[in-house]
C-alpha positions as CSV (number, residue, x, y, z in Angstrom):
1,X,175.1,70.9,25.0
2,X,178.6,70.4,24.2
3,X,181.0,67.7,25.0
4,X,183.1,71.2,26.6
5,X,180.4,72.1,28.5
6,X,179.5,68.8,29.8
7,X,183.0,68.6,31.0
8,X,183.1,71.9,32.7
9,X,179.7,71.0,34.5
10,X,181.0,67.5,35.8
11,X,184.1,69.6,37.2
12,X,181.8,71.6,39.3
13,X,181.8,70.7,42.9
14,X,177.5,71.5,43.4
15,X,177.3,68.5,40.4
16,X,179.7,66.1,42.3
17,X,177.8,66.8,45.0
18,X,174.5,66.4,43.4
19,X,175.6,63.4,42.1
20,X,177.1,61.8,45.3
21,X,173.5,62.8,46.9
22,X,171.6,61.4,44.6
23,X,173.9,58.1,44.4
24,X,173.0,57.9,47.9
25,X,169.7,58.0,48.2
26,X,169.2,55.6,45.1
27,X,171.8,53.2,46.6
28,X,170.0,53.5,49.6
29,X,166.3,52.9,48.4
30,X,167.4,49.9,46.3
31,X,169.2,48.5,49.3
32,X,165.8,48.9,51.4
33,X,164.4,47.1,48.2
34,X,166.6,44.6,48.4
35,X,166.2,43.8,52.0
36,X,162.2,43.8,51.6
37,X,162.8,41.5,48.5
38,X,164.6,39.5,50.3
39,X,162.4,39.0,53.9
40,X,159.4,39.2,51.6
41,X,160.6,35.7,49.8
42,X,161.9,34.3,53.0
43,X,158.3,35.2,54.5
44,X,156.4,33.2,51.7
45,X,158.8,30.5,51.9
46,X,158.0,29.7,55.6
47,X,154.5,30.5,54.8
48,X,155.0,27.3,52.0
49,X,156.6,25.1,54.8
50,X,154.1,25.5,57.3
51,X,151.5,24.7,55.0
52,X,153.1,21.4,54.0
53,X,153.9,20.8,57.6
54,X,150.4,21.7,59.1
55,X,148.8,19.3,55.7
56,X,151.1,16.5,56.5
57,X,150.2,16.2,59.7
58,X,146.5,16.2,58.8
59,X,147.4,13.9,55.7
60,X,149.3,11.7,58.4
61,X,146.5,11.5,61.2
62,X,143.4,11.1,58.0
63,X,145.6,7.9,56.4
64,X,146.1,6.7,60.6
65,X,141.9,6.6,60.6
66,X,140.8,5.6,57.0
67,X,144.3,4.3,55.2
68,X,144.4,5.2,51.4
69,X,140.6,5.8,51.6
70,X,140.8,8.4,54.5
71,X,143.0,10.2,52.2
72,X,141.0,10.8,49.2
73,X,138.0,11.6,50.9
74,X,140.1,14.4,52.9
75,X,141.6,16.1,49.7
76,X,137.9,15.7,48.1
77,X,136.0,17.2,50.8
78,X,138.0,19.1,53.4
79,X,141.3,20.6,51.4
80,X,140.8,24.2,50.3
81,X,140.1,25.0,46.5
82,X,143.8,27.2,47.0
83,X,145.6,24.4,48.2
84,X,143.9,22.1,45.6
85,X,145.5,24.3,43.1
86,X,148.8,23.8,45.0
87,X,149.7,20.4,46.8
88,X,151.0,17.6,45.3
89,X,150.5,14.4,47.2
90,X,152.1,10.8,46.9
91,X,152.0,8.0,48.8
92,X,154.6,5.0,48.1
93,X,155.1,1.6,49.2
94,X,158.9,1.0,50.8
95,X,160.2,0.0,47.4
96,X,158.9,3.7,46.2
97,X,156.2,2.3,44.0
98,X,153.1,4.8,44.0
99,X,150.2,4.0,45.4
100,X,148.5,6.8,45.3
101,X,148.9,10.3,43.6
102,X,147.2,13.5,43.8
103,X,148.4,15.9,41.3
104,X,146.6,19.7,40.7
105,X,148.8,20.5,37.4
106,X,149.5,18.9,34.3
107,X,152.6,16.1,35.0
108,X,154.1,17.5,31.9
109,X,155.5,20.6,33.9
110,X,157.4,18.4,36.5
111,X,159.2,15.2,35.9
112,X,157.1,13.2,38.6
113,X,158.3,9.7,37.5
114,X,161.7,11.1,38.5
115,X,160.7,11.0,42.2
116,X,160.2,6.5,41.9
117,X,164.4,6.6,41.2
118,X,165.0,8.8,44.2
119,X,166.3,7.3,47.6
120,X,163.1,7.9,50.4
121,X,164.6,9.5,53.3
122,X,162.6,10.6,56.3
123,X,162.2,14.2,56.5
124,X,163.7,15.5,53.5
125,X,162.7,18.5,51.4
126,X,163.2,17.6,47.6
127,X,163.4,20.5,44.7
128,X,161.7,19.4,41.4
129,X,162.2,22.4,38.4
130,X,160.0,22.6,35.7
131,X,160.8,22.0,32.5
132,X,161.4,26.0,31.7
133,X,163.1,26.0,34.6
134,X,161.1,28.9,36.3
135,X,159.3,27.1,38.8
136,X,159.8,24.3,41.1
137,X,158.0,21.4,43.6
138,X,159.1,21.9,46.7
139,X,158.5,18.4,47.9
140,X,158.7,17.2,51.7
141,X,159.4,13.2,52.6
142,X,157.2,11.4,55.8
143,X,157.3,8.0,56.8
144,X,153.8,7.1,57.8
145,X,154.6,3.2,58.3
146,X,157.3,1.0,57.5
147,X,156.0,0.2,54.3
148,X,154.3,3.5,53.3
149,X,155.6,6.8,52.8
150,X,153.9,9.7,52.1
151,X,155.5,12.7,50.1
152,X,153.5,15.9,49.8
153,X,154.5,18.9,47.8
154,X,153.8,23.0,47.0
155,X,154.0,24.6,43.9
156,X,156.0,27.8,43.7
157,X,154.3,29.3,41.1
158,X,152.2,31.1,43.8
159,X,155.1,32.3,45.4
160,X,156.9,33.6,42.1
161,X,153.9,35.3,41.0
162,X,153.9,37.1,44.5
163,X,157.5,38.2,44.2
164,X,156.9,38.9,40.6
165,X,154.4,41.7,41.6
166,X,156.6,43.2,43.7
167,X,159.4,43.7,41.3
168,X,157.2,45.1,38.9
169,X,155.6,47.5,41.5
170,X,159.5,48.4,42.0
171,X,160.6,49.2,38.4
172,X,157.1,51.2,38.0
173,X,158.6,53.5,40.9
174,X,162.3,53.3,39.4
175,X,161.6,56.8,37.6
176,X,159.9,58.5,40.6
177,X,162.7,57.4,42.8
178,X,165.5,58.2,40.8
179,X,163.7,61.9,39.7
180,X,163.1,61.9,44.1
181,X,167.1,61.6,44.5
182,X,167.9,64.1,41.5
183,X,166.0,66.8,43.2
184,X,167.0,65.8,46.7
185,X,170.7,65.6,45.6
186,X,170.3,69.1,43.8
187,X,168.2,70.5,46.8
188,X,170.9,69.2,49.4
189,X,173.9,70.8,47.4
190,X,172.6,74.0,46.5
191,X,171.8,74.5,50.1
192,X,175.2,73.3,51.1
193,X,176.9,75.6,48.8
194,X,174.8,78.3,49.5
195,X,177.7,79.6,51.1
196,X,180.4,78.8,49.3
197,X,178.9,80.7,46.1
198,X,178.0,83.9,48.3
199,X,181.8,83.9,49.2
200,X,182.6,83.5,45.1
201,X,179.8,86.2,44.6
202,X,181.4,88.5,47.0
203,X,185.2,88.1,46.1
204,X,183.8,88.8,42.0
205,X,182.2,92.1,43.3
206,X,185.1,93.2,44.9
207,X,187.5,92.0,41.4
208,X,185.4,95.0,40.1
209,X,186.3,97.7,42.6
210,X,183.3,97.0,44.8
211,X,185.4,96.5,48.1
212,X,182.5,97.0,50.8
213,X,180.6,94.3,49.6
214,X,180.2,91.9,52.2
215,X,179.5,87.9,52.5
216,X,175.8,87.1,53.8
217,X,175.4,85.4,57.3
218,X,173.2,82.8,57.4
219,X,173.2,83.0,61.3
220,X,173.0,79.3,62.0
221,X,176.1,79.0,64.0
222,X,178.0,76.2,61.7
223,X,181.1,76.2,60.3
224,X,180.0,78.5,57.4
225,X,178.3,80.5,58.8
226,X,181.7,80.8,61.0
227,X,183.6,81.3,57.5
228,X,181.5,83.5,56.2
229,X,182.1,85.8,59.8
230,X,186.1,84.9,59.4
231,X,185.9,86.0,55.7
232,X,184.0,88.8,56.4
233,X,186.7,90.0,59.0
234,X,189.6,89.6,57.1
235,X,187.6,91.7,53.9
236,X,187.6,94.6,56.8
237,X,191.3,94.2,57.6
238,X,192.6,94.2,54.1
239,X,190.1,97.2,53.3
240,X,191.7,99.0,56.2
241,X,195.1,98.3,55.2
242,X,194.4,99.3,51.7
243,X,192.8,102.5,52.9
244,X,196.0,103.0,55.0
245,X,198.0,102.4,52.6
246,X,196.5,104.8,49.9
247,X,196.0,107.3,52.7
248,X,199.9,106.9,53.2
249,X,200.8,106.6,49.2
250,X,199.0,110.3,49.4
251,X,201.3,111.5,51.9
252,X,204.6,110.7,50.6
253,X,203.5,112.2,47.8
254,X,202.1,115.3,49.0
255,X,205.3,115.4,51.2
256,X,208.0,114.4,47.7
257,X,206.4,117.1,45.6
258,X,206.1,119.4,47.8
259,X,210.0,120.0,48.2
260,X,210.6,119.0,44.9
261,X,208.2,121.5,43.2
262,X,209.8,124.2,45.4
263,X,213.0,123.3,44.1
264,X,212.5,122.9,40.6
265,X,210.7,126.5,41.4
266,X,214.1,127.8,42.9
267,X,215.9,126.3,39.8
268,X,213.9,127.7,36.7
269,X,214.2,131.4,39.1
270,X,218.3,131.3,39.5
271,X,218.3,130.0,35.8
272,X,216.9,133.3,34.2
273,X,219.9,135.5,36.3
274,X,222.9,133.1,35.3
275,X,225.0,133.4,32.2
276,X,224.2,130.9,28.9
277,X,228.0,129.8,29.2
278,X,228.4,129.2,33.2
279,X,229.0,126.3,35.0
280,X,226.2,127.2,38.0
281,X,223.4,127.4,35.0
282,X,224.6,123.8,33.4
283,X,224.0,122.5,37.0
284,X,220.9,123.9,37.8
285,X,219.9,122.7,34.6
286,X,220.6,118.8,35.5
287,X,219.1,119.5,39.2
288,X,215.6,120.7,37.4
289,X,216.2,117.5,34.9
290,X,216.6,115.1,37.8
291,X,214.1,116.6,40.0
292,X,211.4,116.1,37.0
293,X,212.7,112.4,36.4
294,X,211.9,111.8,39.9
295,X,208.2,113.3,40.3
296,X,208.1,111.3,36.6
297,X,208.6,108.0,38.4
298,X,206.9,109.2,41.9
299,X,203.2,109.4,40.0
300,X,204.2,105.8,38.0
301,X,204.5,104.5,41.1
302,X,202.0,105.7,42.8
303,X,199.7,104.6,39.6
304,X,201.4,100.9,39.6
305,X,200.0,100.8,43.2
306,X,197.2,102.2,42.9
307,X,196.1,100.0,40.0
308,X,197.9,96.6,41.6
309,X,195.8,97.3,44.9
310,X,192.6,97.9,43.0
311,X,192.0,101.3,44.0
312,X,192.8,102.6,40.8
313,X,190.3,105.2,39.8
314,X,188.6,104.4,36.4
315,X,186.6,106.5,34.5
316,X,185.3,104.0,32.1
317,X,183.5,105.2,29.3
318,X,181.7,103.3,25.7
319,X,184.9,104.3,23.4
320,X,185.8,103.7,19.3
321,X,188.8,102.2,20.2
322,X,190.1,103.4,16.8
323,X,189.4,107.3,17.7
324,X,190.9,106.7,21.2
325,X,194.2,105.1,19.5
326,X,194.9,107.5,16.4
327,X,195.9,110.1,18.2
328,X,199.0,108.1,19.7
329,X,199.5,106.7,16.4
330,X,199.7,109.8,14.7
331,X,202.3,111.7,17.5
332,X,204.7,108.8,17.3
333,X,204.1,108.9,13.3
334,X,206.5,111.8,13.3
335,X,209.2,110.2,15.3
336,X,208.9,107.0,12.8
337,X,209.1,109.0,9.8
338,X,212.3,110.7,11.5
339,X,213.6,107.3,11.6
340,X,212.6,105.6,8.8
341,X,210.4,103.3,10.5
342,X,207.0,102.3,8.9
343,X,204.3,102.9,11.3
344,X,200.9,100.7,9.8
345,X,197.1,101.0,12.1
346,X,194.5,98.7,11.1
347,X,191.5,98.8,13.7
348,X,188.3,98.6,12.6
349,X,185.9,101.5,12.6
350,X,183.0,100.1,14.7
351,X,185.3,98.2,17.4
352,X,184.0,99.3,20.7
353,X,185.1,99.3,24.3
354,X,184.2,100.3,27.4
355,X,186.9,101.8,29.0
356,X,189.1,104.6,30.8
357,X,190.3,106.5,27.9
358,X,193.3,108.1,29.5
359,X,194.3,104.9,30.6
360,X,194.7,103.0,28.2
361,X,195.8,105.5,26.1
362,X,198.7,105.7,28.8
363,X,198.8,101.9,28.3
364,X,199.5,102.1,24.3
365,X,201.9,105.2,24.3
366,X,203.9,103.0,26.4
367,X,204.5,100.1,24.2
368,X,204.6,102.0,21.1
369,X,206.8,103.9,22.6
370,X,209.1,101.0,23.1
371,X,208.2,99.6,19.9
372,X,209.6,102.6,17.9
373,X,212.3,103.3,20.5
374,X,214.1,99.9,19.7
375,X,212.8,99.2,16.2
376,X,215.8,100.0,14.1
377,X,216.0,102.1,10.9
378,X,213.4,101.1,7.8
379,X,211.8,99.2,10.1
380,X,208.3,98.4,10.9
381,X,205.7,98.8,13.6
382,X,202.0,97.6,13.2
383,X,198.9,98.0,15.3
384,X,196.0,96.1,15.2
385,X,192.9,95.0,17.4
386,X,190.4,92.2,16.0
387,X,187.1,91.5,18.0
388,X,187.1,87.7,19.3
389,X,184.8,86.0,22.2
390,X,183.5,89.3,23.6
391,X,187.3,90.2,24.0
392,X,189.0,93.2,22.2
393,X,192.5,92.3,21.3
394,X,194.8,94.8,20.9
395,X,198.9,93.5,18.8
396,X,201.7,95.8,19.0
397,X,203.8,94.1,16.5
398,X,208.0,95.4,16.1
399,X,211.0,94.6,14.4
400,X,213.0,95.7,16.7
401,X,215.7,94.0,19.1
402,X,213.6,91.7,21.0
403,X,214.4,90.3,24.3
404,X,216.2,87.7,25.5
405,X,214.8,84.6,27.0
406,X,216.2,85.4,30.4
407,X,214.2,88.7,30.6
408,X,211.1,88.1,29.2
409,X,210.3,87.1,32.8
410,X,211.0,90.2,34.5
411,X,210.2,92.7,32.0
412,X,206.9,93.4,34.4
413,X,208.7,94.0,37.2
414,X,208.9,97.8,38.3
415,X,212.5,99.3,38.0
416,X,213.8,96.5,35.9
417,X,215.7,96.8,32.7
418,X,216.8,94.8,30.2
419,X,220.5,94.4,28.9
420,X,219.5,95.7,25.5
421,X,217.3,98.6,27.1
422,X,220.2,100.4,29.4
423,X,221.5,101.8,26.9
424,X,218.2,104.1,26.6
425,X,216.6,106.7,28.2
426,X,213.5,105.1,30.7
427,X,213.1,104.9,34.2
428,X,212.1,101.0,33.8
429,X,208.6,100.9,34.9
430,X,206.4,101.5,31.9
431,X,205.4,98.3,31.4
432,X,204.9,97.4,35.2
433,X,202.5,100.4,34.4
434,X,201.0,98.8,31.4
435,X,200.4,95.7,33.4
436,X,198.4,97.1,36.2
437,X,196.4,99.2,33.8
438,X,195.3,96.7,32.2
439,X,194.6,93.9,35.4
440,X,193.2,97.0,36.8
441,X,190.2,97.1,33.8
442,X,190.2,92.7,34.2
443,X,192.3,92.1,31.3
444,X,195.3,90.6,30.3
445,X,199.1,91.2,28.4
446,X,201.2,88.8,27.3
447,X,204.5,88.9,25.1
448,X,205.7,87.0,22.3
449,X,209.9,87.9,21.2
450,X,212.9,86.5,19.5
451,X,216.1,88.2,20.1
452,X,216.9,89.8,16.8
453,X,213.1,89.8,15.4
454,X,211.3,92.0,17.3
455,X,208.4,91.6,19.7
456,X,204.4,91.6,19.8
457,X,202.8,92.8,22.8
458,X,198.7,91.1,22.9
459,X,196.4,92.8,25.4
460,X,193.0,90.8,25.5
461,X,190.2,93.4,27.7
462,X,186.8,92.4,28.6
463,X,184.6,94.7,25.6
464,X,182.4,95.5,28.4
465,X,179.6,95.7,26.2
466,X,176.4,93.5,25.0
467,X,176.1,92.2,21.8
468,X,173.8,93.9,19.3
């Protein structure tokens, strides 16, 4: 996987949440390890202490009966084999000379001579390490007379060994719990953003035209499910406004050319009994211009809106884009050769998209319209289209005026024209037209110009077709 990939999947909002789930429950688990870990010790620990408290007190009562003697004769005969293994015992004179010693392990792991330099105090718990400093003698301090003190001690080897076990047993489970709060983390999200991805899924289908499809209900009662319902609602209002407007767009239409059609009707009639040279034939013949300029714009319009609202119809269809574009190319070959303007094609043969042909043959006539209407004499206009990333790309490429830095922005907008472009014949909205044809098939236009140079138009549309 790439480094882009991997960066487009941590941007994702199911991975932060997988991640932040799955954080969780690991932080959580190792927590609950942490609080065992730590009562488990503390448990042994007193478990330690009592012993030496419970063994003193025997130790104490044994030297009380039989002295030194008593003493021996309990840790032969009555101490436990596990405590034998365990207890050190040490019995001192006041000037902490020892008198007697009972020692389980070798001396070498524990600096016992050490304890002769240390001040006796009455009921005080003394730490000896080992001399790898993994262990320690945890050593407890009883006066059993003025003159003899007893000192008994645990190893915590024991101990260690128990808490030892347990870490391991923790690290063994390290890969179950952290595969445990992958999937949970995955399982939680998905289902969280069940939703959320029915909303994307349904908002896509209707980016294609499909404008009944409708966001499932999960029918739990929560917030999404209340989203999806409030989503869903506001899909039927806009559906119904769309329909009402399209239903009204058909109208005004069938109401415009009505009266115009009648008229331009009337017109051509009165134009066949009036003179060549008379004043009434010269007007009849602007009124029959005019009235065609403005059924011209009416169906751009109504096509602009159409394709803006998405209820464009598109008859798309598996087309060699080169056989769908040479036609244009070779009607506007003849106005370029009356001008002097070289017109150039290269598309190659097997480029294929998937389509409305009318459309976007609407869309190039357009631009090379423009692009031989302001190319001036022994210019040049070229036409291209390359296949890139599953994208046809289709250049218009002119020498012709360009435009200005302050239009370039509003050269979409319907009705707009630009300083250099009053001067000719247009009614402003062919490429608000180009535009929506092409957003209407999910692609894309953009425009590159320097005043003076000329311009190139790049339309980038989806090829809409598999691989071979």
């Amino acid at each position: 996987m790439s480094l882009k990939s991997i960066d487009k999947l941590t941007e994702k909002i199911g991975f932060k949440m997988a991640s932040w789930y799955s954080g969780l429950m690991i932080s959580s688990m190792i927590i609950l390890f942490l609080i065992a870990y730590f009562f488990l010790s503390s448990t042994l620990e007193n478990r330690d202490s009592q012993e030496i408290q419970s063994e003193i007190s025997e130790l104490e009562t044994e030297y009380n009966n039989g002295g030194l003697e008593g003493i021996r004769v309990f840790v032969d005969s009555h101490l436990s084999s596990r405590l034998k293994h365990l207890l050190f015992i040490r019995i001192a004179d006041n000037h902490n000379h020892t008198l007697y010693q009972f020692c389980p392990f070798s001396q070498d792991r524990f600096d016992i001579a050490s304890l002769e330099k240390m001040i006796l105090i009455d009921g005080r718990w003394l730490e000896l390490k080992d001399k790898e400093n993994r262990f320690e003698l945890d050593i407890l301090t009883r006066f059993l007379s003025p003159d003899r003190v007893l000192q008994l001690g645990i190893d915590s080897q024991l101990r260690e060994n128990d808490l030892g076990h347990f870490r391991q047993l923790f690290l063994m489970g390290v890969i179950p719990l952290i595969l445990t709060g992958i999937i949970f983390g995955v399982f939680l999200s998905v289902r969280a953003l069940k939703p959320i991805r029915h909303i994307i899924d349904t908002v896509a289908a209707i980016d294609i035209g499909k404008m009944d499809s409708r966001v499932p209900r999960t029918g739990t009662g929560d917030e999404l499910d209340e989203l999806a319902r409030l989503f869903n609602d506001m899909l039927d209002k806009i559906n119904h406004l769309i329909k009402g407007m399209k239903n009204s767009l058909d109208n005004v239409a069938h109401d415009l050319r009505t009266p115009l059609t009648r008229m331009r009707n009337i017109c051509e009639s009165s134009l066949y009994a009036l003179p060549e040279d008379s004043s009434a034939r010269t007007a009849y013949e602007s009124i029959l211009e005019e009235s065609e300029r403005i059924l011209q714009m009416l169906n751009t319009l109504m096509d602009i809106s159409e394709a803006e609202t998405g209820v464009m119809a598109l008859n798309k269809q598996e087309n060699r884009l080169k056989e769908l574009i040479f036609p244009i190319y070779d009607l506007y070959q003849v106005v370029a050769e009356s001008r002097d303007i070289k017109l150039s094609l290269d598309i190659p043969d097997t480029l294929v998209l998937i389509a409305d042909p009318h459309r976007i043959s609407q869309a190039i006539a357009n631009l090379l319209d423009n692009a031989v209407k302001f190319s001036p004499e022994k210019g040049s206009v070229h036409i291209d289209a390359i296949n890139r990333n599953d994208k046809v790309i289709i250049r218009i490429q002119d020498q012709g005026l360009g435009i200005a830095d302050h239009d370039i922005e509003h050269i979409w907008d319907r009705l707009y024209r630009g300083d250099q472009s009053r001067s000719q014949k247009g009614l402003g909205l062919g490429l608000s037209l180009v535009k929506a044809i092409v957003q209407a098939h999910g692609g894309d236009i953009t425009v590159s110009s320097q005043p003076g140079k000329g311009s190139l138009f790049t339309i980038s549309l989806p090829r809409g077709i598999d691989r071979a």
